[in-house]
C-alpha positions in Angstrom: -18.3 -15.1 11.1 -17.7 -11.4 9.9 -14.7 -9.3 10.0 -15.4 -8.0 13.8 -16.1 -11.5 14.9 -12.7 -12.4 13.5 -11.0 -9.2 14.8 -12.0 -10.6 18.7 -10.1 -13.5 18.1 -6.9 -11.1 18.0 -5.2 -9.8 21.7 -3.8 -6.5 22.0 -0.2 -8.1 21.6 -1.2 -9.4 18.6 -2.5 -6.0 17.3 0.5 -4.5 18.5 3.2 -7.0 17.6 2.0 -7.0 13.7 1.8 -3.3 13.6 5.7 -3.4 15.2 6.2 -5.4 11.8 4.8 -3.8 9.1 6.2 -0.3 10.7 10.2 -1.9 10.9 10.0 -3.6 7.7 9.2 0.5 6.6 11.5 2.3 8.7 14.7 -0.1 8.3 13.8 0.0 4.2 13.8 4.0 4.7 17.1 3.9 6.7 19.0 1.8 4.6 18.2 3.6 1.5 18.1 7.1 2.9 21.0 6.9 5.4 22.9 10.0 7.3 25.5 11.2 5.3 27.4 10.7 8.3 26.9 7.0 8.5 26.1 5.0 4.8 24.9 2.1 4.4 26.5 -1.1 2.6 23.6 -0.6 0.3 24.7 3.0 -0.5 28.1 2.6 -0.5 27.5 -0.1 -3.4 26.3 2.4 -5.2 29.3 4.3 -5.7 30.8 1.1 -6.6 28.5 0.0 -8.9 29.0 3.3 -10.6 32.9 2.8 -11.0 32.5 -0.4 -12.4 30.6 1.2 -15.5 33.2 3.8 -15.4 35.9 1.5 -15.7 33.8 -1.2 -17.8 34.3 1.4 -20.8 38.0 0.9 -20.8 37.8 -3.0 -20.6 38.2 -4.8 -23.6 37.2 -7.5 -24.2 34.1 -7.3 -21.9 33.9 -11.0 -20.7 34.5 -10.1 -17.5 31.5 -7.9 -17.1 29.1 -10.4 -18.5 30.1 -13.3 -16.5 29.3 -10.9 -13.4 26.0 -9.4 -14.4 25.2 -13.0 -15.3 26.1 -14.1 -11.8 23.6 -11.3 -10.5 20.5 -12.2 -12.9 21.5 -16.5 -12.0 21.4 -15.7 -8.2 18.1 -13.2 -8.3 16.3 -15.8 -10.5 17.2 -18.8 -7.6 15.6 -16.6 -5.1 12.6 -16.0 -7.4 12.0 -19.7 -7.6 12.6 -20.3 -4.3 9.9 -17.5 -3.2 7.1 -18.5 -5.7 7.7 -22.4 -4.1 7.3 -21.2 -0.7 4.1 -19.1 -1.7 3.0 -22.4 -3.4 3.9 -24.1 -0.1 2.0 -20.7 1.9 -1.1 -21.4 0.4 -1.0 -25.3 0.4 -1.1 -24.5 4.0 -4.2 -22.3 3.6 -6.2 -25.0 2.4 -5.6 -27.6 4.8 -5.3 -25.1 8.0 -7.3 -27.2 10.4 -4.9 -29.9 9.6 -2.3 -27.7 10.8 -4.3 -26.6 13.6 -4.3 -30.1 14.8 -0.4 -30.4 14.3 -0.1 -26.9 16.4 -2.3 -28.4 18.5 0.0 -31.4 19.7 2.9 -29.7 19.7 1.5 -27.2 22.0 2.4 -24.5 20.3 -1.0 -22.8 19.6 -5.1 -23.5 20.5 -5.9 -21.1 18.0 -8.7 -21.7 15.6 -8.5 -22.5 11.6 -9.1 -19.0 10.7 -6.6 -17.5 13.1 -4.0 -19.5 11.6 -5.2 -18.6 8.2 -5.0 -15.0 8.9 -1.4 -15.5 10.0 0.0 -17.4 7.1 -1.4 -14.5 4.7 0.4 -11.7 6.2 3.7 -13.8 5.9 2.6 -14.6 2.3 2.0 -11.0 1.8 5.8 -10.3 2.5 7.1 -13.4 0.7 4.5 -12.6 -2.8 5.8 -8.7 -2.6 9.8 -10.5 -2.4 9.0 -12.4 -5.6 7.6 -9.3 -7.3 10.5 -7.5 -6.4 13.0 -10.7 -7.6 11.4 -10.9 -10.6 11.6 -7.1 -11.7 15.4 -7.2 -10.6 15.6 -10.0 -12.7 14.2 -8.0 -15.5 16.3 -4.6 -14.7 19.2 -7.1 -15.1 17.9 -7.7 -18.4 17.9 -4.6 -19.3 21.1 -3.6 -18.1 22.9 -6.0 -20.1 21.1 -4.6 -23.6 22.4 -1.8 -22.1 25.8 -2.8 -22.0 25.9 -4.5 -25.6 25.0 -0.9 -26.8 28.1 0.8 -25.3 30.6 1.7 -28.1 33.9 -0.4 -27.6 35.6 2.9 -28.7 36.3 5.1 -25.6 36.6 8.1 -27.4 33.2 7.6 -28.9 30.9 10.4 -27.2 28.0 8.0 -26.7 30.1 5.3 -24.5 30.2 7.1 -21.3 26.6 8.6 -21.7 25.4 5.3 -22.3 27.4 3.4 -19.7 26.1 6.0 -17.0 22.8 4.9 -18.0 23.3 1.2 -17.7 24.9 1.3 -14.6 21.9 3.5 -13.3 19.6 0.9 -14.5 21.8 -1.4 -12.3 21.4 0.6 -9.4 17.9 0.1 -9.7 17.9 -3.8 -9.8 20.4 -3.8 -6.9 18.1 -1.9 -4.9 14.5 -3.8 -6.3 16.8 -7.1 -5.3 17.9 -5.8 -2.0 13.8 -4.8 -1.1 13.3 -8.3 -2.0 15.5 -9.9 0.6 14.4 -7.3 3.1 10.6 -9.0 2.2 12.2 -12.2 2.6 13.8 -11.8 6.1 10.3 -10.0 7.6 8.4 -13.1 6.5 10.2 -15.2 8.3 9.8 -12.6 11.2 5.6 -12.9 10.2 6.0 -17.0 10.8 7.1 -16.3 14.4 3.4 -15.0 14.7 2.6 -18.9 14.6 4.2 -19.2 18.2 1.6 -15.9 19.4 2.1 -12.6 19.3 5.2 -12.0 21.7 7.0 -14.3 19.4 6.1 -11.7 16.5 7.0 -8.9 18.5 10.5 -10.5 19.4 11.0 -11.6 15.9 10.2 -8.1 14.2 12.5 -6.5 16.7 15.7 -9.1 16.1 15.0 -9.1 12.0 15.5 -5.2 12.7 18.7 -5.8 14.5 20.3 -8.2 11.9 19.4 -5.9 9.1 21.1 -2.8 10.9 23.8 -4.8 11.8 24.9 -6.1 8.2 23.8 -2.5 7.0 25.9 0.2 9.1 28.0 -2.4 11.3 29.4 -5.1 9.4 33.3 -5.7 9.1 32.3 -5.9 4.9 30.9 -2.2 5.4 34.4 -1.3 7.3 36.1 -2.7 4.2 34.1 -0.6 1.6 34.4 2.4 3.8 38.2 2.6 3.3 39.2 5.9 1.4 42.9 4.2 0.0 41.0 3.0 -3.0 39.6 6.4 -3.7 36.3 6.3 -1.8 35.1 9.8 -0.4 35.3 10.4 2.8 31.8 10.7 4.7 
């Protein structure tokens, strides 16, 4: 069976439904990293915060604090990076014993599709859980380098390399924060690519609800009212 033989198995809901994914999982990522000035997002907002932290991190002696926090952030991003290279593990396990699973689908009535269908489906949600664990992984690593960042800042504030070089760790924080949160965007679209088991209006409703939750938490959440208060010194949008 070639390619165009394959590609009959497919409906038009199908072909529709997994373009609806692949063009959310781009648009939200855009949105949330990109937002109006007139409305930020959580994940933009952070950034402010993140950079007041290495503002005020200068000041703080001893640094304990600090390093129990950016140890938190490296612990939790290397759990998820476990957790996704298990599930890919677990992705293609699946691959290889698909007309096992065709049977199970089968009997629970969920899907008549051939092997190959099903094999088709389970890459595209392996595509978005492999690109989360390169993302948690390199996170993990920006973490890494953050905190030999940090050991480098001069304890003395009045040293003229402290603030240059705390600006530069908490940039390199940014980074991770925003690799990490990619990640858990990845995470939250492959679980929207297993509705595609179920057919492709399951895939389109699942792509269209994964959209919702991430807009949600990103520009309506009572956490994002919270950072958004100015009494703390926040600007104003």
């Amino acid at each position: 069976m070639n390619w165009s033989d394959r590609i009959t198995l497919f409906d038009p809901l199908d072909a529709a439904a997994l373009a609806t994914l692949f063009v959310a999982w781009l648009a939200i990522g855009h949105l949330i990293e990109n937002p109006p000035r007139s409305r930020p997002s959580v994940s933009s907002i952070m950034v402010y915060y993140r950079r007041e932290w290495f503002r005020h991190f200068v000041e703080r002696n001893p640094r304990v604090f600090d390093a129990q926090i950016l140890g938190n952030l490296r612990q939790g991003t290397a759990f998820f990076a476990s957790a996704t290279m298990i599930a890919i593990g677990g992705g293609l396990a699946l691959i290889g014993n698909t007309e096992r699973l065709a049977g199970v689908a089968t009997d629970l009535s969920l899907s008549r599709d051939p092997a190959i269908v099903l094999e088709i489906k389970l890459v595209v949600m392996i595509f978005f859980i492999a690109n989360a664990f390169l993302k948690f992984v390199w996170a993990h690593r920006l973490f890494g380098y953050c905190s030999v960042v940090m050991s480098a800042v001069p304890n003395d504030v009045t040293d003229p390399a402290a603030l240059p070089r705390s600006a530069k760790a908490a940039e390199i924080n940014i980074t991770a924060a925003r690799s990490f949160n990619r990640a858990m965007r990845s995470v939250y679209f492959g679980l929207a690519a297993a509705a595609w088991l179920f057919g492709g209006s399951a895939l389109l409703m699942g792509s269209i609800v994964t959209v919702i939750v991430l807009w949600r938490r990103e520009f309506a959440s009572s956490s994002r009212a919270a950072l958004l208060e100015t009494t703390d010194g926040y600007p104003a949008p």
